[in-house]
Wavefront OBJ file of the C-alpha trace (Angstrom):
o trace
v 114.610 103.416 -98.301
v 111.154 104.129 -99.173
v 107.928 103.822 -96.271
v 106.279 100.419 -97.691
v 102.794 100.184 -97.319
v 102.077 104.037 -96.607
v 101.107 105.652 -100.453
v 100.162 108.981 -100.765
v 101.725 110.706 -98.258
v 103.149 114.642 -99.428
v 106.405 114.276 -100.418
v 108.332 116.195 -97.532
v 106.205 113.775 -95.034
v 107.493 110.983 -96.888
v 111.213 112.475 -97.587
v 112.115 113.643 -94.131
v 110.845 110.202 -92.902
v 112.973 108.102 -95.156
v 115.806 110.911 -94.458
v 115.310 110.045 -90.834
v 115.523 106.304 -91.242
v 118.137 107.039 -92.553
v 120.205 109.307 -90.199
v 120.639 111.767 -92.984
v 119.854 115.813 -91.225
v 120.269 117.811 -93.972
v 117.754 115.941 -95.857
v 115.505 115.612 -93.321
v 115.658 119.682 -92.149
v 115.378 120.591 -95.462
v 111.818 119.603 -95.400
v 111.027 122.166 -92.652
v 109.843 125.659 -93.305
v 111.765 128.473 -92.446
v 110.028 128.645 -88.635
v 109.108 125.073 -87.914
v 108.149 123.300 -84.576
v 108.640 120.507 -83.464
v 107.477 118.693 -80.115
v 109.342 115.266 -78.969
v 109.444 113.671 -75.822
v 108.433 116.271 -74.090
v 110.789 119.228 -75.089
v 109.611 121.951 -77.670
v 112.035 123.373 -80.160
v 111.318 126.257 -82.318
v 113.468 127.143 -85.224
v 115.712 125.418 -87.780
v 118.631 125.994 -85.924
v 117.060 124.222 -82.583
v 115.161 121.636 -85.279
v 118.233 120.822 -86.469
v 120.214 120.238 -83.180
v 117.070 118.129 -82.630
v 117.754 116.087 -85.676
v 121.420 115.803 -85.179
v 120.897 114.394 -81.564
v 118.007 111.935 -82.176
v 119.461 110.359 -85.177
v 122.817 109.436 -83.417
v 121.075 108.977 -79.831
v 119.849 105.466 -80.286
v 119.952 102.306 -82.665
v 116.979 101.462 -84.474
v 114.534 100.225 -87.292
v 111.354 101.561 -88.079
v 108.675 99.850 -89.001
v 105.363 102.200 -90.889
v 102.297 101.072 -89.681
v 99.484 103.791 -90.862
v 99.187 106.973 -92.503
v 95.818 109.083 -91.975
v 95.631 112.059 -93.477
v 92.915 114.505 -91.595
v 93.149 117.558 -93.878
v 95.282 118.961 -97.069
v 97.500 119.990 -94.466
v 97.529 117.644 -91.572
v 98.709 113.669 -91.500
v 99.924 111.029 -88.824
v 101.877 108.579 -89.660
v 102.529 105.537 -87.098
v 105.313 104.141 -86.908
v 107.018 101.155 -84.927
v 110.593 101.296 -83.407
v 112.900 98.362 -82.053
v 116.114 99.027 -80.311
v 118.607 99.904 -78.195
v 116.387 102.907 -76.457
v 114.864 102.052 -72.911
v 111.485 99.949 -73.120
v 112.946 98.547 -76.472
v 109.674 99.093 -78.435
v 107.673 101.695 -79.005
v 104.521 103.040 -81.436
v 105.018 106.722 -82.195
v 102.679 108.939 -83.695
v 104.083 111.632 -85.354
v 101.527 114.869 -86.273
v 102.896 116.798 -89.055
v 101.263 120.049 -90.293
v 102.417 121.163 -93.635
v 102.321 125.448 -95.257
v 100.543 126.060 -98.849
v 104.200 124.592 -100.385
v 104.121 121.404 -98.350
v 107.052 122.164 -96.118
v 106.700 121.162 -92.641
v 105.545 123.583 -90.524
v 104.907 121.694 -87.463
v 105.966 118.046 -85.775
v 104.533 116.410 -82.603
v 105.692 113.228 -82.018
v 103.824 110.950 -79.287
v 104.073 107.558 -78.100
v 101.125 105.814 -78.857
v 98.744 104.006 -75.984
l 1 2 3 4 5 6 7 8 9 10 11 12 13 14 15 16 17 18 19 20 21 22 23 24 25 26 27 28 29 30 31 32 33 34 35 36 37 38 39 40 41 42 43 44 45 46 47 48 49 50 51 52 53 54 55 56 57 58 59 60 61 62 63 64 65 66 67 68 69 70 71 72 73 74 75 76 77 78 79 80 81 82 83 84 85 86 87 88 89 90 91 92 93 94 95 96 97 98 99 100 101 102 103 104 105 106 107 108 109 110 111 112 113 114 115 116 117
C-alpha cells in the first residue's frame, strides 16, 4: 500500500509508513538509525531495541485504517505527515501528527507522534 495523495515524501518517511499500515516491524525499524527516538502517547523510547518493542506492540494493539491527510515538509530533514485513524482504539477517531527528523542518509532519527487539536 502506497500513501495516496502525499508525493514527495523521503523514502524511509514514506516506507516505514506504508510498513506500518501494514503491521510489518522489520520493515518499518529498518528505517530507523542506529539510535532513534521515538515519542508516542506520552512514553519516550530510545533505542532500536525499545523502538522496536514499540513497533511490535502498536501494530498488534488496535484495529485500524489510516487515512493520509498532509505532508509538510519544514526542512531537508524535518516533515509531518497527518494522518487519520478509524477503529477499534478508545475515542474511535483520531488525527495524528507524526514529526519525523531524518540523519544526512535519510534514516529516521527521531519520531513524535501527537494527536492533533
Amino acid at each position: 500500500m502506497t500513501l495516496i495523495g502525499l508525493p514527495g515524501l523521503p523514502v524511509r518517511i514514506q516506507t516505514y509508513l506504508d510498513a506500518h499500515t501494514r503491521h510489518d516491524v522489520p520493515t518499518a525499524a529498518d528505517c530507523f538509525a542506529p539510535v532513534p527516538v521515538v515519542t508516542d502517547d506520552g512514553r519516550t523510547h530510545h533505542g532500536r531495541d525499545a523502538v522496536r518493542a514499540w513497533l511490535d506492540r502498536t501494530s498488534t494493539e488496535y484495529t485500524y485504517t489510516t487515512t493520509p491527510l498532509t505532508a509538510v515538509q519544514h526542512d531537508g530533514r524535518r516533515w509531518t505527515v497527518t494522518q487519520r485513524l478509524e477503529g477499534d482504539f478508545p475515542g474511535g477517531t483520531v488525527d495524528l501528527a507524526h514529526a519525523f527528523t531524518l540523519d544526512d542518509d535519510g534514516h529516521i532519527t527521531e519520531l513524535t507522534i501527537t494527536a492533533c487539536m
